[in-house]
C-alpha positions as MATLAB code, in Angstrom:
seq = 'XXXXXXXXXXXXXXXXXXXXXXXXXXXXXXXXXXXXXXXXXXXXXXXXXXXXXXXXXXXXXXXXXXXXXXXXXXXXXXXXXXXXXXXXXXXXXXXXXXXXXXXXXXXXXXXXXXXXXXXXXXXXXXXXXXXXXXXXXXXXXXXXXXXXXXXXXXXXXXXXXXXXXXXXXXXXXXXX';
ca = [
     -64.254    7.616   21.211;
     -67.021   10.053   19.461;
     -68.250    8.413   15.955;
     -66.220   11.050   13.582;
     -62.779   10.304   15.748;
     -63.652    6.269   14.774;
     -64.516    6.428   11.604;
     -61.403    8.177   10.924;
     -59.083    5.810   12.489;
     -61.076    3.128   10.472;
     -60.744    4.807    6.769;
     -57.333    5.911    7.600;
     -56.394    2.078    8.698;
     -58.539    0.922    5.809;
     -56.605    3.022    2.990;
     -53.110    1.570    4.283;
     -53.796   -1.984    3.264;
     -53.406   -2.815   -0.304;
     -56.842   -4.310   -1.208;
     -55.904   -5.237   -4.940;
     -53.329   -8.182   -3.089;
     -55.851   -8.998   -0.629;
     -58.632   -9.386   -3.484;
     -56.558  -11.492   -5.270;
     -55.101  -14.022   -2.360;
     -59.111  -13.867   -1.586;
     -59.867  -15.609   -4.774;
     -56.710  -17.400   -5.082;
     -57.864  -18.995   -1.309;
     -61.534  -18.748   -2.052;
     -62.228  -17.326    1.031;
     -65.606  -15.623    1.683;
     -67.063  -13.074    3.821;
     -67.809  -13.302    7.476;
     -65.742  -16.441    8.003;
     -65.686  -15.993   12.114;
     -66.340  -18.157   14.783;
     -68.340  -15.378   15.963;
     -71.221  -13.353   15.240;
     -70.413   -9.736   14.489;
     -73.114   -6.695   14.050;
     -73.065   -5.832   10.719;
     -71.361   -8.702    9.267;
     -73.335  -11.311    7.052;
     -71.851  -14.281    5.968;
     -71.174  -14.730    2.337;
     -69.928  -17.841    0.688;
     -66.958  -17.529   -1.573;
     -67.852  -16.351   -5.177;
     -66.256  -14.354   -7.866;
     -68.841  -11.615   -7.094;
     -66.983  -11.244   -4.038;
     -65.356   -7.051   -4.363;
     -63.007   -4.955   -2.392;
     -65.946   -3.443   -1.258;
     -67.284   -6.466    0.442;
     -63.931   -7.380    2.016;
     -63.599   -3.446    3.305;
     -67.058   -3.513    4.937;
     -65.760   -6.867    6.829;
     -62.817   -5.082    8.012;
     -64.626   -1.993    9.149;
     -67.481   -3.633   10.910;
     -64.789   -5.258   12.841;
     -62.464   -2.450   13.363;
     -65.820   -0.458   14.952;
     -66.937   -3.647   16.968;
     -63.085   -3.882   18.385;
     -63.057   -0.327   19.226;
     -66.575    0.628   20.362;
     -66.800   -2.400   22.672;
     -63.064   -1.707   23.975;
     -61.701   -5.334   22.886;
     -58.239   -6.286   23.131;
     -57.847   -8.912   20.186;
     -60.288   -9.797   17.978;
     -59.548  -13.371   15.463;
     -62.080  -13.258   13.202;
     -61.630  -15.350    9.950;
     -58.747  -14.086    8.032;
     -58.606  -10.974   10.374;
     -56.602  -10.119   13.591;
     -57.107   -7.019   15.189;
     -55.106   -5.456   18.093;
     -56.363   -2.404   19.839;
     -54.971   -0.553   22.430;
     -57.278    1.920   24.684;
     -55.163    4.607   25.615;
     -57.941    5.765   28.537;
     -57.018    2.272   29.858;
     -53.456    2.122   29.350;
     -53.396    5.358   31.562;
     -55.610    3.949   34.057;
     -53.400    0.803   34.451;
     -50.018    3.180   34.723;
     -51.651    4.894   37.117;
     -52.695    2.409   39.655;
     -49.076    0.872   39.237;
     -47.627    4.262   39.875;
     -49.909    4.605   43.307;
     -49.049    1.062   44.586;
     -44.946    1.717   43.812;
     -45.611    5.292   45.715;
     -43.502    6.804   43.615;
     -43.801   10.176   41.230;
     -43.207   10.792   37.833;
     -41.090   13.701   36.593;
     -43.327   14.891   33.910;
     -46.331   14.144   32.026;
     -46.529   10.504   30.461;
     -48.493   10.867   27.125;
     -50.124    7.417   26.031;
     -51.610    6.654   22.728;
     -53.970    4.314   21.532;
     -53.064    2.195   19.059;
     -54.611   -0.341   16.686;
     -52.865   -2.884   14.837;
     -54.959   -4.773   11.896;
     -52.868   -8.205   10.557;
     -54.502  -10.147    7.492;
     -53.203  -13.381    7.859;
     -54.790  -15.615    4.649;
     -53.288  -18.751    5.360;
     -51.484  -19.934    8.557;
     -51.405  -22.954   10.561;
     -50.525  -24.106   14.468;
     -49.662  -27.523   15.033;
     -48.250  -28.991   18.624;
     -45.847  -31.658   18.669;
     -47.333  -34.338   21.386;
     -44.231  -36.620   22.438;
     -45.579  -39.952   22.554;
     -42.967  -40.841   24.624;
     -44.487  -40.426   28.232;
     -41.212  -41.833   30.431;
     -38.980  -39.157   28.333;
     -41.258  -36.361   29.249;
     -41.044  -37.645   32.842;
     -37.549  -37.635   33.184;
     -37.026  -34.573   31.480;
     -39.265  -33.165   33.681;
     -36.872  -35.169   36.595;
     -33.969  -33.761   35.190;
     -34.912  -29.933   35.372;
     -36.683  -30.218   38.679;
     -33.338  -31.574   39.835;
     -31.670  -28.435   38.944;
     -34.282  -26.647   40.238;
     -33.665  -28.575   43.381;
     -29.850  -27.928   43.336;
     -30.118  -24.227   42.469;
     -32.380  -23.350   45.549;
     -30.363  -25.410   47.747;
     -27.498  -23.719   47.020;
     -29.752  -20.256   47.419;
     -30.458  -21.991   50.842;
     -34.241  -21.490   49.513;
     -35.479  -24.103   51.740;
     -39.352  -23.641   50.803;
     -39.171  -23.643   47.948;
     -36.617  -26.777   47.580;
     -39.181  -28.469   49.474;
     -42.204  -28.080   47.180;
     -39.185  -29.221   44.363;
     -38.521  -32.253   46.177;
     -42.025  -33.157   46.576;
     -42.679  -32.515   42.786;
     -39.829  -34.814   42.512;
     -41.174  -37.484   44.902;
     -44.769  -37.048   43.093;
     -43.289  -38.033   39.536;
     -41.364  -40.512   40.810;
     -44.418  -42.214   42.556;
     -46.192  -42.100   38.940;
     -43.785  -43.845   37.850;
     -43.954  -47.067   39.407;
];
């Protein structure tokens, strides 16, 4: 992408996000500047302060919105930030090579676009349930093999219901 093509996708993504909100939850979360796992040109870390601006949250997003794009990354997590960006050179690429391994033509011209999707996420959490129960996840794992089992019988999907069965006998050995 030349430089004035990306730094107009980057002011024209900047101006669609309301930065007065995003100042505001900023403070309200005293968050600061450069919170990443990762180091970032251009991107210096900066403690929450009340001298934190708009400015200084901006210059965070479009360090990583050049970064993303220049280096052709797929998803970027940084701090409060997720970034999506789809190549449009590679999207065509990938069509491509599926069209010439289905040997089959297109009627037409298929136009792809890149795209870039920028989600500012100030608080969120993931948690996984663990089931302390390890018999219950056994036999629930029993219980849909054994369907598994049944359903390629049936399909008379003999390999496959043999690889089942020994999943089957596997657990089952574990077990006593």
């Amino acid at each position: 992408m030349e430089p004035k093509e990306l730094n107009r996708l980057v002011e024209k993504t900047i101006a669609t996000l309301d930065w007065d909100t995003i100042l505001e939850v900023n403070k309200s979360f005293k968050h600061g500047i450069g919170d990443g796992v990762t180091a970032i040109p251009g991107i210096k870390r900066k403690p929450f302060s009340d001298s934190i601006s708009k400015n200084d949250i901006k210059n965070e997003l479009k360090n990583l919105l050049k970064y993303v794009i220049e280096n052709d990354v797929d998803e970027l997590i940084y701090g409060y930030w997720m970034i999506f960006w789809s190549n449009a050179k590679n999207s065509e690429a990938f069509l491509n090579e599926m069209m010439e391994d289905m040997d089959d033509e297109l009627d037409g011209e298929i136009v792809l676009n890149s795209t870039l999707e920028v989600i500012w996420s100030p608080q969120r959490t993931y948690i996984e349930y663990e089931n302390s129960k390890e018999s219950d996840s056994a036999n629930s794992e029993e219980t849909v093999l054994n369907s598994l089992l049944e359903r390629s019988l049936s399909d008379e999907n003999f390999e496959l219901s043999a690889k089942i069965r020994d999943l089957i006998n596997c657990i089952n050995s574990q077990k006593k």
